[in-house]
C-alpha positions as CSV (number, residue, x, y, z in Angstrom):
1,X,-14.8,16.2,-18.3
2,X,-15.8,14.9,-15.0
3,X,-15.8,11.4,-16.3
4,X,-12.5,11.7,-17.4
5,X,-10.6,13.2,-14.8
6,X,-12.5,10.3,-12.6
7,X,-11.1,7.9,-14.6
8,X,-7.7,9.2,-14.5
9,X,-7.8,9.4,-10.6
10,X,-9.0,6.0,-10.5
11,X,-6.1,4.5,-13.0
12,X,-3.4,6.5,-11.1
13,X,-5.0,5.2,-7.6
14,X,-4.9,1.6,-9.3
15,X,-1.1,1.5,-10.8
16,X,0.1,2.9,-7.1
17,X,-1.5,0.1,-5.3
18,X,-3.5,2.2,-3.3
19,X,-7.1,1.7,-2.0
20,X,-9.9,4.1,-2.1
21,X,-9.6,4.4,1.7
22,X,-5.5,4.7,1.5
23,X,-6.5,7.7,-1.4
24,X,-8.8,9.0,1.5
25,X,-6.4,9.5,4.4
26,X,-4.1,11.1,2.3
27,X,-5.9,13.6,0.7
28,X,-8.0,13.9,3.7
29,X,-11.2,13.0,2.4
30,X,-14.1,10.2,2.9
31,X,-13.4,6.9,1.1
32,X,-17.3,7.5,-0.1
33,X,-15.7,11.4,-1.7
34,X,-13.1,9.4,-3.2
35,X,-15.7,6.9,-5.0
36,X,-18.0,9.9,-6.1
37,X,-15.2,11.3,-7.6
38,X,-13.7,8.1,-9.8
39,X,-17.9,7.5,-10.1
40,X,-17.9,11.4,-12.1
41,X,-20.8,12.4,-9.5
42,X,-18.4,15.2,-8.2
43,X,-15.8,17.6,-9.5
44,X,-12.4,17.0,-7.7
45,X,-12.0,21.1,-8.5
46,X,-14.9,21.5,-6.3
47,X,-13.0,20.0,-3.4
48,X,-11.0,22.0,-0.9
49,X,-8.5,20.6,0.4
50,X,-7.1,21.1,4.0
């Protein structure tokens, strides 16, 4: 499951023309969060965001 939502953050990031670092600032988290995410090291559900 991890995998897969990873992915889909990843296309959706992709198709909008946004960087890993332009994801980061607006969601508020590290460019390196963003990677371990798309990667499937971490569960976005896990996350709290501000």
């Amino acid at each position: 499951m991890k995998m897969e939502t990873g992915k889909l953050i990843k296309e959706l990031r992709v198709k909008k023309g946004l960087t890993q670092e332009d994801l980061a600032e607006r969601t508020e988290l590290s460019a390196r969060t963003i990677q371990r995410i798309e990667n499937g090291e971490v569960d976005p559900r896990l996350i709290h965001f501000k």
